[in-house]
C-alpha positions, 0 to 999 in steps of 0.5 A: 733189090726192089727196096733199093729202088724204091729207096733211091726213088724216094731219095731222087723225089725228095730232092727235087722237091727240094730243089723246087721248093728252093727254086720257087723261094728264091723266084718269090725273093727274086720278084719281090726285090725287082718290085721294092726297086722299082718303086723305090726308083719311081718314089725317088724320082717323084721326090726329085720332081717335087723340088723341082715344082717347088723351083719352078714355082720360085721362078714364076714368082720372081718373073711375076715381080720382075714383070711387074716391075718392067710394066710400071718403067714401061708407063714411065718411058713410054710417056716422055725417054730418049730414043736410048731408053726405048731402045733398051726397053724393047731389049729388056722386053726380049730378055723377059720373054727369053726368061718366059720361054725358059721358064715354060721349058722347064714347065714342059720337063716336069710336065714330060717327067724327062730325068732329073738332070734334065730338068736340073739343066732346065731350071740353071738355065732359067735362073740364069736367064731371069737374072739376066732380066733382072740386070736389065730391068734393074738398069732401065730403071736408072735410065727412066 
């Protein structure tokens, strides 16, 4: 009798070591994917922002040129335009600082790491603001 139980004793210890050492391999497995997933997700979230640098620094490069531009039709109409002219000047002037404020909005997103819809929906919103500059621009020059 006594050899029985101290059969099933070692049975009985056996298999929980067993089923521990099961249990450690699949915590170890467990973490070790928790770990690879968040640093995949932070890595692809950085990939995502380095585009949207790379846009945001198309956008100040254009606004830049755009600026430029507005300046030199600025002497222009300053010195000798119709009353029209000047009027459409300070609405282009408005329209640049919209497109400056977009462009810093978009700035800010990166800045705060905000999801990349987000900073998506940012930078469509600025380019569509910077073309709008660019409209104006382009037609206070036929009008200088």
């Amino acid at each position: 009798m006594k050899r029985s139980r101290l059969n099933m004793f070692k049975a009985t210890s056996m298999t929980i070591s067993l089923l521990g050492i099961i249990f450690l391999i699949v915590m170890v497995g467990l973490i070790a994917y928790l770990v690879v997933w968040n640093v995949n997700d932070k890595v692809s979230h950085n990939m995502g922002n380095g585009q949207g640098y790379d846009q945001l620094s198309a956008l100040k490069s254009s606004y830049a040129s755009l600026s430029a531009q507005f300046d030199t039709i600025k002497k222009r109409i300053s010195s000798s335009g119709s009353k029209k002219a000047k009027k459409d000047m300070y609405n282009t002037q408005i329209e640049l600082v919209k497109t400056n404020s977009a462009i810093s909005d978009v700035e800010s997103a990166l800045a705060s790491n905000l999801s990349s819809d987000e900073i998506d929906n940012r930078i469509k919103i600025a380019t569509d603001q910077l073309k709008v500059a660019q409209n104006s621009v382009t037609k206070l020059a036929t009008e200088a």
